[in-house]
DOGU-704515 format. One record per residue (C-alpha): residue in three letters; x, z, y. Coordinates in steps of 0.1 Angstrom, whole numbers, plus 5000, padded with zeros to 4 digits. Example, Ala and Ser with C-alpha at 12.3 -4.5 7.8 and 13.67 -1.06 7.14 Angstrom:
BEGIN
ALA512350784955;SER513750714989;
***
This chain:
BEGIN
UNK502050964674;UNK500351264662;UNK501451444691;UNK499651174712;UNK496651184700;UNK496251554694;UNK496551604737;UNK499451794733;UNK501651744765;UNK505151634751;UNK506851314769;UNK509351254747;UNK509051064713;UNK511550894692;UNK511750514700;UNK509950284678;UNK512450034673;UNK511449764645;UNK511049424656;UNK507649344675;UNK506749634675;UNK503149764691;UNK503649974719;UNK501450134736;UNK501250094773;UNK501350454784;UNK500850774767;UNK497750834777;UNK496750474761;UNK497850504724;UNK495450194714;UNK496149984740;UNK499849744735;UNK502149604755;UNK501549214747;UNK504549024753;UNK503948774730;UNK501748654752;UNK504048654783;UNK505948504762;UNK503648214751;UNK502348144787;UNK506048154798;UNK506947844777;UNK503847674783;UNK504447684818;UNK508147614820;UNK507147294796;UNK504847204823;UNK507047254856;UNK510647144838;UNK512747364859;UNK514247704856;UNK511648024870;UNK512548314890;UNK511548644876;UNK508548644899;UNK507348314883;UNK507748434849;UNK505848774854;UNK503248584877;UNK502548274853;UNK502848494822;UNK499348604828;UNK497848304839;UNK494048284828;UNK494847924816;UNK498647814818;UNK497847504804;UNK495347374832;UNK496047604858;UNK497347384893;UNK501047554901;UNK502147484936;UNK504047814955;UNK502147844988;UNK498947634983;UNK496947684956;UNK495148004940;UNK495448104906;UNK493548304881;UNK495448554869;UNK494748784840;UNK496149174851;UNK496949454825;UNK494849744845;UNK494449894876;UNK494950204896;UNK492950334926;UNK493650624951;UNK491050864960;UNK490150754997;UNK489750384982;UNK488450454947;UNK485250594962;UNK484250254974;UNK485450064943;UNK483750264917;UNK480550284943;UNK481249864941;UNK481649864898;UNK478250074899;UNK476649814917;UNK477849574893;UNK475649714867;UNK478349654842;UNK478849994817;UNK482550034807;UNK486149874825;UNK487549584809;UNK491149694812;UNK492850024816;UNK492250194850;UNK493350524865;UNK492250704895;UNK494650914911;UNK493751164936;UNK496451204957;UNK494951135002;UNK492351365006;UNK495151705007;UNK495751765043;UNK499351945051;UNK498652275072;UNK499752585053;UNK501652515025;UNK501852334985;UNK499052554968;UNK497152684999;UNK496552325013;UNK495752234975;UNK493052514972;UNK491552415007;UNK491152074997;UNK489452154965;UNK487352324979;UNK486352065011;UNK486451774990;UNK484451894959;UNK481651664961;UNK483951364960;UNK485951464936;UNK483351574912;UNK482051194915;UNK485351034911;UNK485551284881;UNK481851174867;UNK481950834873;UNK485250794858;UNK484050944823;UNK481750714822;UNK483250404831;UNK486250474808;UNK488550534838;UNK491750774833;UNK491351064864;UNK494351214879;UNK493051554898;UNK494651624929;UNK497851824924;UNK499151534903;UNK500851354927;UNK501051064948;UNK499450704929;UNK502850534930;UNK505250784919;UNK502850884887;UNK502550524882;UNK506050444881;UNK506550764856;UNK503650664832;UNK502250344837;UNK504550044849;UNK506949854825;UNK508849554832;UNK506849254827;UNK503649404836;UNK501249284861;UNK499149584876;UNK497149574906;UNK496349864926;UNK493949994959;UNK496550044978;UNK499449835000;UNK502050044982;UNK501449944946;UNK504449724951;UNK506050054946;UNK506449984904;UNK508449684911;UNK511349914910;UNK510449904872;UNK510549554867;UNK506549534872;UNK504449254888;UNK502349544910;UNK500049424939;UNK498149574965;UNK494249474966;UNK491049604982;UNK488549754959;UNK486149424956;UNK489349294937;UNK489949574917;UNK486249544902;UNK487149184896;UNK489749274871;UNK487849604860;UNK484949374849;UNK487049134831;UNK486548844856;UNK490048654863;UNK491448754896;UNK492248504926;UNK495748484946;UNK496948214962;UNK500248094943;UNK503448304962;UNK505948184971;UNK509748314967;UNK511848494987;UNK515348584974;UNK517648894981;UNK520548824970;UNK522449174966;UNK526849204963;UNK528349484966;UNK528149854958;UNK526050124980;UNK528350434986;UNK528450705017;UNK525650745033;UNK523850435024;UNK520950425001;UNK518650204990;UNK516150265018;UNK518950115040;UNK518049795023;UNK514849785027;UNK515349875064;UNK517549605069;UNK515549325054;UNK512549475075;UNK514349415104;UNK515649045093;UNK511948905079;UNK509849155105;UNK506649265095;UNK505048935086;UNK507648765072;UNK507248845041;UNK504048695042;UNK502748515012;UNK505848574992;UNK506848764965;UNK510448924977;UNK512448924944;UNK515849094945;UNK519148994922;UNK522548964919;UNK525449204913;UNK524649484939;UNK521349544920;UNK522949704890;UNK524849974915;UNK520850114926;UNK519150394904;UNK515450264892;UNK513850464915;UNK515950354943;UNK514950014938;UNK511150154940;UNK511550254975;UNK513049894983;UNK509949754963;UNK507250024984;UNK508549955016;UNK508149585010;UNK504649605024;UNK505849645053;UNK507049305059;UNK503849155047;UNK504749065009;UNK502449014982;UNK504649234961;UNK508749264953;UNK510349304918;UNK513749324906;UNK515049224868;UNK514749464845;UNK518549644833;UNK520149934822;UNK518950164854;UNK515450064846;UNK516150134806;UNK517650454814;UNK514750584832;UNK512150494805;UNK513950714782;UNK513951004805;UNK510250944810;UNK509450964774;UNK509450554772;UNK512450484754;UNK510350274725;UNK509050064757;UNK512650034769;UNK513849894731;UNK510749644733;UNK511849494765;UNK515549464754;UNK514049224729;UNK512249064752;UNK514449084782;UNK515048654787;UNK511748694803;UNK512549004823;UNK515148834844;UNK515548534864;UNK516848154850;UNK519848084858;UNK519147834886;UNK516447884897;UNK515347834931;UNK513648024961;UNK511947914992;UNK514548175012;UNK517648345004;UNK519048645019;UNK521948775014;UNK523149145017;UNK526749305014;UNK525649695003;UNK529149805006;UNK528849675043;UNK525849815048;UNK525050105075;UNK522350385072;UNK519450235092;UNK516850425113;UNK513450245123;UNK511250255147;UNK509150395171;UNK505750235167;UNK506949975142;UNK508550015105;UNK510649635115;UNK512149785146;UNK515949845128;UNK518650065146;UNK521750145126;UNK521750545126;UNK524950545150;UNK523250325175;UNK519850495176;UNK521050795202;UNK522450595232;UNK519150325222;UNK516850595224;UNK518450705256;UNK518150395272;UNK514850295262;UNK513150645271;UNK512350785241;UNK512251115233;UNK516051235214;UNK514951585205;UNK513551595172;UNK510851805169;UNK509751755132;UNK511851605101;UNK509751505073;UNK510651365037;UNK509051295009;UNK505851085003;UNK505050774976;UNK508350584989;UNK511150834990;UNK509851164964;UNK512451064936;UNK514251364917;UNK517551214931;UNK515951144972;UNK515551584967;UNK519351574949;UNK521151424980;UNK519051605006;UNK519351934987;UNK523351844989;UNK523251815030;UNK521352115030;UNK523552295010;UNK526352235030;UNK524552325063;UNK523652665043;UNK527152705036;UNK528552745075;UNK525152895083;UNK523152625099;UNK519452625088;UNK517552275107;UNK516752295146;UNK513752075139;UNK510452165115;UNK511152045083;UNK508551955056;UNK509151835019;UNK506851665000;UNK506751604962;UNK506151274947;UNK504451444915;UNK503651734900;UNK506451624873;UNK509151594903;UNK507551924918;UNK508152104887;UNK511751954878;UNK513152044917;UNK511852404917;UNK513252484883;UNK516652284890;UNK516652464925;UNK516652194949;UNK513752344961;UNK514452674970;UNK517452524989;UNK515452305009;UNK513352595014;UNK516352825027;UNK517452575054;UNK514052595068;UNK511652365050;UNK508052415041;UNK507052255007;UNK503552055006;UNK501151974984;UNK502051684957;UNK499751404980;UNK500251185007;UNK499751455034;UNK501351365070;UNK502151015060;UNK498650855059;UNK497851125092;UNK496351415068;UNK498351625090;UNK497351955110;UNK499751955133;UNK500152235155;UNK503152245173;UNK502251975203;UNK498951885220;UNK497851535224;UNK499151295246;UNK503051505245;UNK505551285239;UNK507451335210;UNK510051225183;UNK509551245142;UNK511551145116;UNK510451065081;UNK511450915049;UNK508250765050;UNK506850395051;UNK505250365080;UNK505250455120;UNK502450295133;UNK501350455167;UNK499250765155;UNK499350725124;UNK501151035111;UNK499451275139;UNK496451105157;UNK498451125187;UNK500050825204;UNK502650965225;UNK504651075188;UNK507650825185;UNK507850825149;UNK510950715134;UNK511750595098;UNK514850595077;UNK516550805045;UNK515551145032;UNK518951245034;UNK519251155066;UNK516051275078;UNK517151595066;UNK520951575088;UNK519351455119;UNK516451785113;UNK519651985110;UNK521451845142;UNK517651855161;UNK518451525179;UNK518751175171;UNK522051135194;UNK524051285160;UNK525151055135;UNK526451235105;UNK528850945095;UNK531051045124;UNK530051325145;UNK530651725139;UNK528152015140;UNK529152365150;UNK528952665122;UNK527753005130;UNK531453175130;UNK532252895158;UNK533852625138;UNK533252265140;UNK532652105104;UNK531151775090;UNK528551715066;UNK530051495036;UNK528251225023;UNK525751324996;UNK525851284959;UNK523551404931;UNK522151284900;UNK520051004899;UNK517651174868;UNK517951524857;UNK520451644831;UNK517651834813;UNK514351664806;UNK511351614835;UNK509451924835;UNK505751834836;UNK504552104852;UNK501152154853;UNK498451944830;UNK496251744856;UNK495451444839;UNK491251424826;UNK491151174798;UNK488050914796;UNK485551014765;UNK485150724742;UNK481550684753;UNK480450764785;UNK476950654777;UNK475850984788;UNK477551094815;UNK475751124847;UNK477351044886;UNK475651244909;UNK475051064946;UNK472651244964;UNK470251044993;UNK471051335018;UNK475051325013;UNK477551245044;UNK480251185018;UNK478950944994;UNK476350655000;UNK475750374966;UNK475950034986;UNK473049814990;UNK473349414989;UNK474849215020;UNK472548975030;UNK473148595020;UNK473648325045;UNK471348175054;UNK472147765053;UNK472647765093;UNK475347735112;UNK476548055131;UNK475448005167;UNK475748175196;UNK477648475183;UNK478748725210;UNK482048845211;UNK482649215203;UNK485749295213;UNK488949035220;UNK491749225210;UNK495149255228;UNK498349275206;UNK498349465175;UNK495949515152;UNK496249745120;UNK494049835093;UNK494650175111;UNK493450035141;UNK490249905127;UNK489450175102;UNK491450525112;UNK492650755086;UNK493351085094;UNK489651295096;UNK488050965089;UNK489250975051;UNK486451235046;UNK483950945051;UNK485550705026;UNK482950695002;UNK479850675029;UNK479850345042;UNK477750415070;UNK479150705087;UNK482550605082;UNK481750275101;UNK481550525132;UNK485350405134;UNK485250075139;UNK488249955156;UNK488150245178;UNK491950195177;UNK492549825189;UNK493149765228;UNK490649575246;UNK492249275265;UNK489549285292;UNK490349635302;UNK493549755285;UNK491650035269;UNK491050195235;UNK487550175217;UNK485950055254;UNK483749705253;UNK481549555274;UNK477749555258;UNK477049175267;UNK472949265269;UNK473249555292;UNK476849475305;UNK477749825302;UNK480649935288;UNK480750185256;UNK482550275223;UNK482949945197;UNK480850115171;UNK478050195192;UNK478049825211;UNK477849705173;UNK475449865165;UNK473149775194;UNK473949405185;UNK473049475147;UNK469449655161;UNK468749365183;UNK469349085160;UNK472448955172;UNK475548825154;UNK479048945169;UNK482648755162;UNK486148955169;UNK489048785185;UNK492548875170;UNK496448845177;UNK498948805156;UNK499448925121;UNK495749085121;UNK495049355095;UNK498649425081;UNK498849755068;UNK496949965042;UNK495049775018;UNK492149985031;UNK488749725026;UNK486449995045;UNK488349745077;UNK486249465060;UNK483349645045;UNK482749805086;UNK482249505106;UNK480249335075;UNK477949665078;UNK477649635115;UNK476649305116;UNK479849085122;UNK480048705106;UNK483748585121;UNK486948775128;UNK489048475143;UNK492748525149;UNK496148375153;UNK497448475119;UNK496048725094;UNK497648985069;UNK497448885031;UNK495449175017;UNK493349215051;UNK492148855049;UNK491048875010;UNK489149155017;UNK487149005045;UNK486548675020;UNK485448934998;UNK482549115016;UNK481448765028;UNK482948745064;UNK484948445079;UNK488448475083;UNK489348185105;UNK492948145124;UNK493047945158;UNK494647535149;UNK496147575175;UNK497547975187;UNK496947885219;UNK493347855216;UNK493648245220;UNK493348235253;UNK490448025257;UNK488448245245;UNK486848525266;UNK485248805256;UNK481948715278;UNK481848395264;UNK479548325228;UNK481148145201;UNK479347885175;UNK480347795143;UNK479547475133;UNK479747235098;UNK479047515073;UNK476647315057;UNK479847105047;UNK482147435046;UNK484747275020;UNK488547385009;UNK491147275035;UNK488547135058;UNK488947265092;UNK485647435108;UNK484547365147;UNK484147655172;UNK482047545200;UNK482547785229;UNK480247845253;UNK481647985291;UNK478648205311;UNK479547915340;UNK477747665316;UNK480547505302;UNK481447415269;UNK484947325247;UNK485447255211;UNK488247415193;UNK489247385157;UNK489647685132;UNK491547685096;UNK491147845067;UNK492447915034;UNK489447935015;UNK488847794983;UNK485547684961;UNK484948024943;UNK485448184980;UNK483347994994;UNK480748084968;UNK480948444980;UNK480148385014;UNK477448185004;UNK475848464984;UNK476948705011;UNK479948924991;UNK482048824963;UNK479849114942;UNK476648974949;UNK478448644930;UNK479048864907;UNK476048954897;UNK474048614904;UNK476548504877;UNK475648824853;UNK471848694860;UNK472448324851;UNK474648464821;UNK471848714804;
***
């Protein structure tokens, strides 16, 4: 303990192991304690209340109820106020949270929070060049994140850390604890037994200011796991397979919670990349019962007194026997095959022997060109074990990879352990280039040099994602997702027709040989190794500290006030854009060179859904201006609309918004001077965040009413004066012919939301509440 609170940088303390024990959260928390005797407490009160057995979901979920005595419980219907233990933000969306807790006026965070600075590093040269370069671009930024951090009491990771989700699963989540974070892969701690959720930044300022937090009451999906992984499988195959079984949205709503025998045969971290990946197919979060895998790696992170606290408390860790979910799937891992997803889609599932002869059929391109692993969902000191093994044995016939390879480090701990255990410099000899410890190429912070835009191409990565641009900017790069050893075979091979189950490569003496299946240590044999210190501790008062935002900046920009509604129905709203097919957060808000912009409202709005595809002319970021019926970029025909005085609606597909938790796909159309998105189905995260800046997220009655709707045609709302929770809402259309229909429009909105829209964003409620209060 004395250790601790001197600073000095040692992980590894003896376990505290008398009974009840306070422990603290994290190391860089010594006062704040791990409270499951309050878990506890809600736990029984609820179970009292519901007499039947909970899943481990449930218990996690309920355990932090605001009021588990009061609170109404029904799995798909209604909201509950939830209590989190803290919050973590990533640079690109911290900007705008912090920039949103300023507003609040409120001095200090009510719960732990963390800021880790992990999307701003773009990949071009190399680990430390890229690191110095975006020090030195980014400096304004950081220096706020830095400066408003001190004096809000938030914890700052500098960049060089590492990527949010693998430094939170080393230091911050525990089984048992509910953590929300700005970012769709907070799920990502689940692999520890954690409760962790993706949010925008208006609902991390909820929790930082102490105010209960909304979500609508999940419901349960089971994955019922037999069977041992072996071979070439790994747990990403899992998390590939149930992509391509629920599809991107049908996780929807649910918490995916995996048990059964097979779990106990996956290392902790491999159950976080099964956990991360889960926001691909639209669920609030996964989470798996805490055991022995989970126990063993919070003694190698210095965590063993946590890991003796949750033994005592592990009845609460795990499911009841008996309880039940709203869907069960069931998986065989000794049956299971290494997957391979994609293009354009992360619930597009190929077994890894099929993929050639698909690809071949379907047009795509079979060369690889570049093989990238890595990032927050496959980094893990054993993901660099087994690819270090296939590269090893390609080194040892004298094959280095026919395809670009590129590594990237979960954290600076992981960067540190794999160069001193050599895995490393092995990856390095068959022909990889080491990144920065960030997100780099899989959020699009890529330079890439070696195609132009518009080639068509084929990646592979061991990331999450695979959305059409999303890696490069450039659509024509068939982006393909699967295992990082795997990735690092096929990069070897230099074409997606090899499958290294089955098929041979060719040595440099002449002799065919095949690669054996890949084994290596799940943690390593020696302690982590640290590495560098990066981590900036809050001062106990921050009183003092200034946060500089300069009027003149293009980076940062403090928010002003939405304005309120006005009492009126919404009448005679043009439509902006009617959009055709898929619709991302990418899409609406690009990453990639727009990241810069992520803390300057206004110029970053310059993206506004310059990605989606018109329906009237099949074309990107190309509307018609309905007062000068020319046709122009989406941000610019916004804007026009917001000078003139006039309100604008978008028209959406299916699963609108899905994706990154990014809220700057919310905060953009609110700036410009949009009032309704209206859609056939929305993402989970997406649609909060719209709720939260005080838009209208309204899905069709009836899907078909899509395609009455024409983007020359104005739309009215009407009956806001009785806006009320499960009451449908009218949508008058209006045809330029003269003619009118009436459609009806749902909504999940309950009283508390509707107060926000009311007062024009959930933080000006906020602070009419702070007014009434003082």
């Amino acid at each position: 303990q004395h250790a601790l609170n001197s600073g000095i940088r040692r992980y590894h303390v003896a376990p505290v192991l008398c009974q009840r024990a306070k422990v603290a959260m994290s190391h860089f928390e010594p006062n704040e304690h791990i409270n499951y005797e309050k878990l506890e407490k809600n736990i029984n009160i609820v179970r009292k209340r519901l007499d039947r057995p909970l899943t481990l979901s449930e218990k996690i979920v309920y355990g932090h109820l605001d009021d588990p005595a009061k609170q109404e419980i029904e799995r798909g219907k209604t909201y509950l106020r939830l209590r989190p233990d803290r919050v973590a933000m990533q640079d690109a969306t911290a900007q705008m949270a912090m920039l949103q807790f300023i507003s609040s006026g409120l001095p200090k965070v009510a719960v732990p929070s963390t800021i880790h600075c992990d999307h701003l590093i773009e990949a071009q040269l190399g680990g430390e060049k890229d690191l110095r370069r975006a020090k030195d671009i980014n400096q304004e930024v950081y220096n706020f994140l830095a400066t408003a951090g001190a004096k809000y009491g938030v914890g700052f990771w500098k960049p060089g850390s590492g990527i949010i989700h693998q430094i939170i699963l080393e230091n911050y989540s525990y089984p048992g604890v509910m953590l929300i974070g700005t970012d769709s892969h907070t799920p990502n701690g689940g692999g520890l037994g954690g409760i962790c959720i993706g949010v925008g930044g208006a609902d991390a300022v909820d929790v930082m200011a102490g105010i209960p937090w909304e979500l609508k009451c999940p419901k349960v999906i089971g994955v019922k796991l037999t069977g041992k992984l072996s071979g070439w499988s790994s747990p990403k195959d899992v998390i590939l397979k149930v992509a391509g079984i629920l599809t991107v949205k049908g996780g929807t709503g649910a918490i995916i919670e995996y048990h059964g025998p097979g779990v106990d045969s996956i290392s902790c971290t491999g159950m976080a990349t099964i956990c991360n990946m889960g926001a691909e197919i639209g669920a609030t979060t996964s989470v798996f019962p805490y055991n022995a895998r989970m126990k063993k790696y919070l003694g190698k992170t210095g965590r063993a007194d946590i890991a003796a606290l949750a033994d005592e408390f592990q009845q609460h860790l795990v499911p009841d026997s008996g309880c039940q979910y709203d869907q069960v799937i069931e998986i065989n891992l000794s049956e299971l095959k290494p997957h391979i997803n994609g293009p354009f889609t992360p619930d597009l599932a190929h077994p890894v022997s099929d993929i050639g002869a698909v690809a071949e059929k379907e047009g795509w391109p079979v060369d690889i060109r570049v093989g990238l692993i890595g990032s927050c969902t496959n980094s893990s000191y054993e993901d660099m074990g087994r690819s270090a093994a296939v590269a090893k044995q390609a080194l040892a016939h004298g094959l280095k990879c026919k395809s670009k390879f590129t590594i990237t480090p979960g954290s600076e701990q992981i960067r540190a352990t794999i160069e001193r255990d050599g895995y490393a410099q092995i990856l390095r000899d068959v022909g990889g280039l080491v990144l920065a410890n960030a997100c780099g190429p899989c959020i699009g912070q890529w330079d890439r040099k070696d195609i132009k835009k518009g080639e068509k191409n084929t990646i592979v990565t061991s990331y999450n994602r695979n959305f059409t641009g999303r890696n490069d900017a450039n659509p024509e790069t068939h982006a393909f997702v699967t295992s990082p050893e795997i990735v690092t075979a096929l990069s070897i091979a230099g074409t997606l027709k090899f499958n290294p189950e089955t098929d041979y490569l060719t040595g440099a003496d002449g002799k065919k040989f095949k690669l054996e299946a890949p084994d290596a240590d799940e943690l390593p044999k020696l302690d982590f190794d640290p590495g560098q210190d990066t981590y900036q501790y809050p001062p106990k008062d921050g009183s003092g500290q200034h946060v500089d935002v300069s009027p003149t900046s293009q980076r940062l920009q403090l928010l002003e006030p939405f304005d309120k509604w006005d009492g009126k129905d919404l009448e005679d709203m043009l439509i902006l854009i009617k959009v055709k097919g898929k619709c991302t957060t990418d899409h609406i808000s690009a990453a990639g060179p727009w990241l810069k912009f992520r803390g300057h409202l206004d110029n970053i709005s310059n993206n506004l859904l310059i990605g989606a595809i018109n329906i009237e002319n099949g074309k990107a970021n190309s509307v018609r201006n309905a007062l000068t019926q020319e046709f122009g970029p989406v941000p610019d025909t916004a804007r026009y609309y917001k000078k003139m005085g006039v309100k604008w609606a978008v028209i959406g597909d299916e699963n609108y918004g899905e994706g990154s938790s990014r809220e700057h796909a919310a905060l953009e159309p609110r700036h410009l001077g949009g009032r309704v998105i209206i859609t056939k189905s929305f993402a989970r995260i997406h649609e909060t965040n719209l709720k939260k800046q005080g838009l209208l997220p309204l899905t069709f009655a009836d899907p078909a009413d899509y395609n009455k709707i024409h983007p020359v045609d104005k739309l009215s709302i009407v009956g806001l004066a009785d806006f009320t929770p499960g009451k449908p809402l009218k949508c008058i259309i209006k045809h330029p012919n003269g003619s009118q229909e009436t459609i009806m429009l749902n909504h999940t909105f309950n009283e508390s939301q509707i107060e926000w829209f009311q007062a024009g964003s959930a933080l000006n409620r906020m602070k009419e509440l702070q007014q009434k209060s003082s």
